[in-house]
N, C-alpha and C positions, 0 to 999 in steps of 0.2 A: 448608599449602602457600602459596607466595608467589604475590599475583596474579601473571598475566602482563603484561607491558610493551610485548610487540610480538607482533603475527601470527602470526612463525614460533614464536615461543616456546609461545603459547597451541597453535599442531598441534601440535607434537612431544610436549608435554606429555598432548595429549588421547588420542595417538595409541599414549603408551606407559602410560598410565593405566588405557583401557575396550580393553586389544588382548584380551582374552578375550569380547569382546560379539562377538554374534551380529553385527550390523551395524550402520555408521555412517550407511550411507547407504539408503534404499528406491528402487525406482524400477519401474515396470511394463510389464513386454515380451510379447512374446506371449500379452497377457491373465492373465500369472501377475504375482506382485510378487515381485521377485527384492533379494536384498543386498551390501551391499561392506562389506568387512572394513575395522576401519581400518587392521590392518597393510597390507591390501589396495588400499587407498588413497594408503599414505603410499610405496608401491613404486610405482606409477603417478602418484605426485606427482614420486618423486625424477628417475626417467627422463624424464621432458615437461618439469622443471627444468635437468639437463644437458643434453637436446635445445634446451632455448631458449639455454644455453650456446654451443651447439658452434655455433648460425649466429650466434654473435657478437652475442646479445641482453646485452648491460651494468647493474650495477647504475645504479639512474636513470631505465634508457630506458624508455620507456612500449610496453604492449600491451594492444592493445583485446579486450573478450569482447562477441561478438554473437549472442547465444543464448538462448532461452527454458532454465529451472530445468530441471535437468538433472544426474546427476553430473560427468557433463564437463565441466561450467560451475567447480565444486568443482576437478574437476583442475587444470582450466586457472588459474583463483585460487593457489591456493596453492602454483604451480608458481612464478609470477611471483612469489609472496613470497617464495619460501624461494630466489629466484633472484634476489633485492634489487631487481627491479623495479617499476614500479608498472602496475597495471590500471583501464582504461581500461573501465568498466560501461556498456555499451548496448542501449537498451529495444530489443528485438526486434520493435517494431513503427511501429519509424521508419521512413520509407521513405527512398532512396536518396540526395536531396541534402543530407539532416541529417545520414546518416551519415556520408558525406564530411566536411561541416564539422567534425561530431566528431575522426574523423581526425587532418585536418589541423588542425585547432585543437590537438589533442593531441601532437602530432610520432609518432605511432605508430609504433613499425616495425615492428610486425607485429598480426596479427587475427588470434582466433580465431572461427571463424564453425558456427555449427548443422549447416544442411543446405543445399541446392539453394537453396530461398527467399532466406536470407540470404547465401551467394555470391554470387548474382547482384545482389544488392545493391552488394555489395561491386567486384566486376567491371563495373560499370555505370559507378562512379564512378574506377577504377581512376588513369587521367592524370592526375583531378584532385590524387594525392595522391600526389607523387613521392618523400616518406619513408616511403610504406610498400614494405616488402622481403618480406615473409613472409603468407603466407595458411595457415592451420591450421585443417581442415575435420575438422567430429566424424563427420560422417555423410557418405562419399564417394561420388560419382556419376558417370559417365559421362560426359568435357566437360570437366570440372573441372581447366582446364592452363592453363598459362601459368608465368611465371619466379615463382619463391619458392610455388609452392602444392602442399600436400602434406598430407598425412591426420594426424590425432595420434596413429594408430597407428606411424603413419613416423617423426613429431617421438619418439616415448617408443620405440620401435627404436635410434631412432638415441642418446637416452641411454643406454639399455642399452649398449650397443656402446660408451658412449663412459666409464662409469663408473668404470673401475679409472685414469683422469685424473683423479678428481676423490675420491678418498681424505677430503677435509678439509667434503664436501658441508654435513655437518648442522650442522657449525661456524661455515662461515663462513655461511649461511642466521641461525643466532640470534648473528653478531656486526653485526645491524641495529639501528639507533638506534630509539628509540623516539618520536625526533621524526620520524622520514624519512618521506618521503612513501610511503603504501600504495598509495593508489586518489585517481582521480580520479572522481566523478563528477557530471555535468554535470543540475543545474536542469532545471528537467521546463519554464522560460519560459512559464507562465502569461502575460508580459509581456514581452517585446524577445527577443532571442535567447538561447539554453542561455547557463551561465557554467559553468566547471569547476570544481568543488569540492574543494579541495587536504585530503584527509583525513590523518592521519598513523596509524601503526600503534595511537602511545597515544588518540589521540579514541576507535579502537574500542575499546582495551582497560579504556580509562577506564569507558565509557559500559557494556561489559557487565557490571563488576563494580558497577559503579551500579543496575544493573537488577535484578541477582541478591541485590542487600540490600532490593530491593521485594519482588519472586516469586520464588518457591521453584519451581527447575528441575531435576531431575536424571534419571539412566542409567533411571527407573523408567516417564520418561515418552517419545510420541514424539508429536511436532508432522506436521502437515500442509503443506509447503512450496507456497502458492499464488501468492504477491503476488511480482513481478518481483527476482530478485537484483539486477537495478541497481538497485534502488531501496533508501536506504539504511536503510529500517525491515525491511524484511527480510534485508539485509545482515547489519545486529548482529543483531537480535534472533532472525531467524527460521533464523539460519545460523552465525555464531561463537559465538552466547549456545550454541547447543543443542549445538554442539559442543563445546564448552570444560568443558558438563556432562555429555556425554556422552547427552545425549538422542537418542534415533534420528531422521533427519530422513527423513520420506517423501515424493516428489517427485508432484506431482498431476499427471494427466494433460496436462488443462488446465482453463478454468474452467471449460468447459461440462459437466465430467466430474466437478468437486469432489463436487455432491452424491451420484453413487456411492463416487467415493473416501474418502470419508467414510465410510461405511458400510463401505468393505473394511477401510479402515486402522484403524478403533477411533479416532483420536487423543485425547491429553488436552490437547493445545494447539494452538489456532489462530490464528492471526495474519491481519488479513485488513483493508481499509477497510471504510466506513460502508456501499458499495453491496450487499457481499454481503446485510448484514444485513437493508437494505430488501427486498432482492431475497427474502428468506425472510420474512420478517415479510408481505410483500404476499401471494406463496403461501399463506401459513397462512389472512391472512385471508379470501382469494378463494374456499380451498377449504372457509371456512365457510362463508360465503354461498351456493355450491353446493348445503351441503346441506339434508337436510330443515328444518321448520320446529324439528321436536325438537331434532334435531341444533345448528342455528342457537344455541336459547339455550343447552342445555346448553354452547357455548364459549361465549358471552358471561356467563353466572352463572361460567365456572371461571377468564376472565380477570378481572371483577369482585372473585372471593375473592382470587384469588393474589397482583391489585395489594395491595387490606387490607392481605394478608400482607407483601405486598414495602415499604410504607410504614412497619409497624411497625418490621421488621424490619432496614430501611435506618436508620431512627431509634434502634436498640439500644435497642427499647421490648417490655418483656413482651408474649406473642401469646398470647391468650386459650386455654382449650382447644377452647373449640368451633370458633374460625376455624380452629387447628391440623388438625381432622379436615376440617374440610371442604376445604383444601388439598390433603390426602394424598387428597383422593376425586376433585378434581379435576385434581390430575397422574397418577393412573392415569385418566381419563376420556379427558386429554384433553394434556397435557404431557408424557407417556412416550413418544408417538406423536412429538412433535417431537424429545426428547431419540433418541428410536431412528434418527430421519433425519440428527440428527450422528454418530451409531456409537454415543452410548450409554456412554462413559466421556470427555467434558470438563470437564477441571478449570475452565479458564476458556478465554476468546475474548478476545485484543487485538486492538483496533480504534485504527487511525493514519490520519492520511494529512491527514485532512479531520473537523469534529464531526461528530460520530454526532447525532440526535434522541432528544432526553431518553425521548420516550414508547417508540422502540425499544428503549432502554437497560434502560428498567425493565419492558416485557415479556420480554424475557430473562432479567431478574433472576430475574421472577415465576416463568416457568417450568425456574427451575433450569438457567439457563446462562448464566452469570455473563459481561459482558463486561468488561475492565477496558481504559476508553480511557488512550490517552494521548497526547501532544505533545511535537513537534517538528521540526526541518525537516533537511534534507541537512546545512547548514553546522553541523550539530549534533550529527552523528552520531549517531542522529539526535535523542537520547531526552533532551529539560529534565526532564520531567516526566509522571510514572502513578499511577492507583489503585493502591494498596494492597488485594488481596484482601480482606482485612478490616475493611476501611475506604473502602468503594466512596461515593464521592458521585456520584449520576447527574447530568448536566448539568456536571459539570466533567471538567476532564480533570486530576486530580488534585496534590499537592503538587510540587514542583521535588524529584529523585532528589538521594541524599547526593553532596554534591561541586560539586553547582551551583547557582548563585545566579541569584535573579530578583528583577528588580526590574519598576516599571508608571512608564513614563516621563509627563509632565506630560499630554500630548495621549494618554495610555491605551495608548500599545505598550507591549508587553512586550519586553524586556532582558536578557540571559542572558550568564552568565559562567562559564567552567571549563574542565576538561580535556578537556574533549567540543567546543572552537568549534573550528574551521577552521582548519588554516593561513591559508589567504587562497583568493581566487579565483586559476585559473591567468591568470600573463600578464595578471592586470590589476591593478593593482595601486591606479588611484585606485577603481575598484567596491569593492575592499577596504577603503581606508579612509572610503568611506562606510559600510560595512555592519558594522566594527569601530572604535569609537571606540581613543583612546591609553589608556584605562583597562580595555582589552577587553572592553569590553560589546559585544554580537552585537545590532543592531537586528533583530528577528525582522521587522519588517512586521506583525504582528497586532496586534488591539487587546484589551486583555481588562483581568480584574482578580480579586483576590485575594477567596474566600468569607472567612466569621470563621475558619475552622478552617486558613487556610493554602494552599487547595486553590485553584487555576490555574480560570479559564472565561473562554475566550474568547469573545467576542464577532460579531469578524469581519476580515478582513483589511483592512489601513489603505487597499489601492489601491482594495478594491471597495465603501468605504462609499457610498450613493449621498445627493449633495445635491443636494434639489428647488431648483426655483426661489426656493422662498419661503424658504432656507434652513434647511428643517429633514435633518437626521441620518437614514438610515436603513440599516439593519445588513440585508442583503440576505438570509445564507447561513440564520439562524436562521427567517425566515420562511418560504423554500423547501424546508428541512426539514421543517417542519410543515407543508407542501401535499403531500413525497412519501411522507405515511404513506398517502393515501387511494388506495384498490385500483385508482380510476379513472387514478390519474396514473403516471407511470415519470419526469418529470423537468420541472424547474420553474428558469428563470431568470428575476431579475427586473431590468427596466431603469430606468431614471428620474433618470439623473444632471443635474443640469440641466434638466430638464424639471418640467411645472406640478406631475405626479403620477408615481408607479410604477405602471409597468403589467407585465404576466405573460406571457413566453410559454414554453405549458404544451405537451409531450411527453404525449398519453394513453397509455393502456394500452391498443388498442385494441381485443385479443383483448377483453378485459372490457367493453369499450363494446361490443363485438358483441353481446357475451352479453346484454346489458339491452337494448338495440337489437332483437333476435329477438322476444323478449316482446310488443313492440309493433308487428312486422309492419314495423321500419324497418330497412332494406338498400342497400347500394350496394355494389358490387365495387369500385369504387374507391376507394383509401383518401382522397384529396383528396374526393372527391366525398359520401363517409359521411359527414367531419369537418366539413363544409361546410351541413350540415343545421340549419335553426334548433334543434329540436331538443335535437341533440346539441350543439348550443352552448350551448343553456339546461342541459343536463345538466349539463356539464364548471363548467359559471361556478355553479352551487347548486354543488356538489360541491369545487370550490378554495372559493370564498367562506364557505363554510360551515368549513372546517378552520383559518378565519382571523378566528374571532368576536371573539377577544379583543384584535387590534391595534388602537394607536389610530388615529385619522382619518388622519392625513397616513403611515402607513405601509402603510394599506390600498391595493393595487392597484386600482385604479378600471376597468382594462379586461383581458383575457385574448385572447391569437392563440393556436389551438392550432397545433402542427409536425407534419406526417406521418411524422418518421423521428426517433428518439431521437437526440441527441449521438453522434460516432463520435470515434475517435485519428485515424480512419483521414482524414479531413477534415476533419481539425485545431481541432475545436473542444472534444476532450477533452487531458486530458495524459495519458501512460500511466498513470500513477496515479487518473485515473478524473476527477481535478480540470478544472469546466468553466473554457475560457479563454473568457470573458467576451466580449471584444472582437472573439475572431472569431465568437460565435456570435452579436454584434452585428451585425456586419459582412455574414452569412450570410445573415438575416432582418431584413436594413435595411426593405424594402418593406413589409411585415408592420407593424413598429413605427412607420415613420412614417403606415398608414393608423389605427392606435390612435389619432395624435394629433393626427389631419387637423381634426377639428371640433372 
C-alpha cells in the first residue's frame, strides 16, 4: 500500500482498512470504558464536515479546537480536514487573553470549544475577536447563547440534514494538496510571544512514515493518549501514527488519573514527557525508603543487579549466567510490582518534549520498560530524530529518522532539513527566514552533537546557556536533571547568567521533607515557615550538593533559595508541555535571587 500524502487520505484509508475493529477510539464515562467504531467515527466525521459546510466554513479558513483529548477533539480534527480547512490546536489551559490572541492572530471563524470552562473563555474575550462567527460546544450547558453558538450535536444534525447536497464529500475532502496547510499550531513561547506554526498535511505524513521505519506500530497494540493533542508530539505520533496503523487510541482521564488508567487500559505504548517519568521514578524511590530496613536493600541489591544487567546488555555484551538469575529474582522481587503499576503489557514508553536524565533512562531499562526518547520541535513535526528499540543509547536522543538530515552548525546547534520542516511561521514572514535559511535548514535553537554511532545528544538550548561573569559556558538543563532525581527535590532551576556564579532555586518535595522532618521532632504548619528552618536548609543543600559531585568548579551552584510552591502553567512560569520559562520564573523570584548575591 502506498504511503499516504495528506490527512484525509491517511482517515479514509484507515477507516476503510481496520472498519471490522472493535474500536478506533476508547474513552471512559460513567466509570465504564466505552468505544467508537471507525466506521462510527468516519459518519460523525462526515456530518460535523457538511455542518461546518453549510455555515459557510471554506477551504483555507481556519478553525480553532479548545479542548482537553477527547474523541471529539478527533471529530472536530478531521472534520476540518476532510472539509479542506485548517485547525487552529489550543492548550486548554491557556487562560482567556492568550486565547483571544490565538484567535485573532489566527483569523478564526469558528471554535470548537470542550465544556463550560473553556466557553467562558472563549465568551470573555468574545469583542475582541470580530472574525470569529461560530462557537461549537462538545458538552452543552445552561447559558450558553449568544449569535453563532451551538452544540456539535446541532453542527453534525444539521450535516445530516444537509447530506444528500454533498454526493461528491469523500472526493473532494482527498482532492487536497499535499502542500496545503493542515493545522496551525502555535509555539508553547518559552520566549516573546506564541508564533503560529504553518504545518502542511505532508510534514505529518512525512514524519509518520518516518517514524513507523524506526518502531514497529500496529492493530495489535493500544496506546494510552495523555500528553495535550495541541501539542505536535502527540499530534503525529500519539494520534495519526496510531491511527493510520490502526492501533487503538485510549483517551486518559486526566493526569492525575493515568496511573489508574494505566492499569484499566493494559497499554503497550505510552507516549509521555520527561516529568511523568521523574514523577514515578521519585514514587518508587520514596516508597523504598518507607520501607523496612529488609525491604530498603532488598531494592537497592535488585537496582544494583539490574543496572549490571542493563549496562551489559545496552553494550550488546554477553550477560553472564549467574547475573542472568539473579535479575529474573530481582524483577519478580521487586520490578514486576512496577511493570504491574503500568498495566503490565509495555512494549516501550516515548518520551519528547524536553531530555529525559540518563539515570532515569536506564532505570527503566533496568527494570523492563524500555523508554525510547526522542527529539524535536513543532516546526518539525515534530519528529528529527528517535531510538531505535533495538538500539537504545541512553543519554541521547537517538539517530536523525530516514528522510532527514542533520547537521551541528559551527557554534554547536543543531540544523534539520526535510519533509517534516514547516511551511513558515503564520503571517510572519521575516521570523521565518530567520529560523529557515535559503538552503532550508530549520535552525533548531539547541545545542548538541553527534555520538560515534551517529546518534543526536543534546546538550542544551542556545537561549538558556548561562555565561558567568568570568566567561565560562554553562549548560543549565543537564545539571537540574541530575538534582530532580533526588526524592527530596520536585524541581530545580538554575540562574547565573552574567553573574560571578550559578546559584539554584530548588522546589522541595515537601511531603518527603515532612517525613524526615517528624523523625527529628521538626514541624511547622507553615510551609514558608518549615522551609525556613536552618535545618531543613542544611538538609536540602547536603541533598542537591551531594547529586552534583562530579561538576566542575565554575558549574557548581554556590548557593540554593528553596520556593514554597512548584512551577504552575497556570502562573505562567511552565509552558503547557511542562517546559520551565526561564525568565518568568526569574522574574517570579527576583528578590530571592538577588538576596543569594547580596554578599
Amino acid at each position: 500500500m502506498n504511503a499516504p500524502d495528506t490527512l484525509t487520505q491517511l482517515f479514509f484509508t484507515a477507516v476503510d482498512q481496520f472498519s471490522t475493529k472493535a474500536a478506533a477510539l476508547r474513552f471512559k464515562e460513567g466509570g465504564e470504558w466505552k468505544g467508537i467504531t471507525h466506521q462510527e467515527l468516519a459518519r460523525r466525521v462526515q456530518h460535523a464536515a457538511i455542518g461546518l459546510m453549510e455555515l459557510g466554513v471554506e477551504p483555507g479558513d481556519r478553525v480553532a479546537i479548545l479542548s482537553e483529548n477527547r474523541p471529539e477533539w478527533v471529530v472536530a480534527d478531521f472534520a476540518c480536514l476532510t472539509a479542506r480547512c485548517a485547525d487552529v490546536s489550543i492548550y486548554p489551559t491557556l487562560p482567556a487573553p492568550q486565547v483571544a490572541y490565538l484567535l485573532q492572530d489566527s483569523g478564526a471563524k469558528a471554535v470548537f470549544v470542550e465544556n463550560a470552562i473553556q466557553y467562558e473563555k472563549v465568551a470573555a474575550v468574545r469583542g475582541e475577536v470580530p472574525g470569529l462567527q461560530y462557537v461549537i460546544v462538545f458538552d452543552v450547558e445552561e447559558g450558553m447563547e449568544g449569535p453563532g453558538v451551538m452544540s456539535l450535536q446541532e453542527l453534525m444534525q444539521r450535516g445530516a440534514g444537509a447530506e444528500e447536497r454533498y454526493p461528491n464529500y469523500r472526493q473532494d475532502a482527498l482532492a487536497v494538496k499535499r502542500d496545503d496547510l493542515a493545522t496551525l499550531i502555535y509555539t508553547s513561547g518559552t520566549t516573546g510571544p506564541p508564533k503560529g506554526v504553518m504545518l502542511s498535511h505532508y510534514n505529518f505524513c512525512s514524519n509518520v512514515e518516518a517514524g513507523l521505519k524506526v518502531l514497529t506500530i500496529g492493530p495489535d497494540d493500544s496506546c494510552l493518549s495523555l500528553l495535550p493533542l495541541s501539542h505536535s508530539f502527540e499530534r503525529m505520533a500519539g494520534y495519526y501514527t496510531m491511527f493510520h496503523r490502526g492501533t487503538t487510541i485510549n483517551y486518559a482521564e486526566s493526569v492525575e488519573q493515568v496511573p489508574v488508567n494505566l492499569r484499566e487500559v493494559k497499554p503497550t505504548i505510552v507516549l509521555s514527557v520527561p516529568r511523568l517519568f521523574e514523577k514515578i521514578y521519585a514514587r518508587v524511590l520514596e516508597n523504598a525508603m518507607a520501607g523496612s530496613a529488609l525491604k530498603r536493600r532488598i531494592f537497592f541489591w535488585a537496582r544494583r543487579t539490574a543496572e549490571q544487567w542493563a549496562d551489559l546488555e545496552l553494550a550488546k555484551q554477553p550477560i553472564p549466567a549467574a547475573l542472568k538469575l539473579k535479575k529474573k529474582i530481582a524483577d519478580k522481587l521487586v520490578f514486576s510490582k512496577l511493570q504491574a503499576r503500568t498495566g503490565g503489557r509495555i512494549r516501550f514508553f516515548a518520551s519528547g518534549g524536553a531530555p529525559l536524565n540518563p539515570e532515569i533512562a536506564k532505570f527503566f531499562f533496568a527494570a523492563g520498560l524500555v523508554i525510547v526518547e526522542g527529539y524535536g520541535l513543532s516546526e518539525t513535526t515534530p519528529i528529527i530524530s528517535v531510538n531505535p528499540l533495538d538500539g537504545v543509547h541512553i543519554g541521547t536522543v537517538g539517530p536523525p529518522v530516514p528522510g532527514v538530515e542533520v547537521k551541528i552548525a559551527e557554534d554547536g546547534e543543531i540544523l534539520a532539513r526535510g519533509p517534516n520542516i514547516m511551511l513558515g511561521y503564520f503571517n510572519k514572514p521575516e521570523a521565518t527566514k530567520e529560523a529557515i535559511d535559503a538552503d532550508g535548514w530549520f535552525y533548531t535553537g539547541d545545542i548538541g552533537e553527534f555520538d560515534p554511532d551517529g546518534y543526536i545528544k543534546i546538550t542544551d538550548r542556545k537561549k538558556d546557556i548561562i555565561v558567568t561573569a568570568g566567561g565560562k559556558k554553562v549548560a543549565p538543563q543537564p545539571i537540574e536533571n541530575m538534582i530532580k532525581t533526588n526524592q527530596f527535590v520536585l524541581n530545580a532551576v538554575m540562574i547565573g547568567d552574567k553573574r560571578k556564579y550559578p546559584v539554584l532555586l530548588v522546589v522541595p518535595d515537601v511531603a518527603a521533607l515532612r517525613k524526615w522532618a517528624a523523625d527529628r521532632n521538626m514541624e511547622a504548619d507553615d510551609v514558608a515557615a518549615f522551609l525556613a528552618q536552618p535545618d531543613v536548609i542544611a538538609k536540602m543543600e547536603r541533598e542537591v550538593m551531594g547529586s552534583l559531585r562530579d561538576l566542575a568548579s565554575f558549574e557548581m551552584p554556590k548557593k540554593i533559595a528553596l520556593i514554597e510552591e512548584d512551577f504552575s502553567i497556570e502562573r505562567g512560569e511552565l509552558t503547557p508541555t511542562l517546559k520551565v520559562k526561564r525568565r518568568a520564573v526569574e522574574a517570579a523570584n527576583k528578590e530571592k535571587i538577588e538576596a543569594l548575591y547580596a554578599d
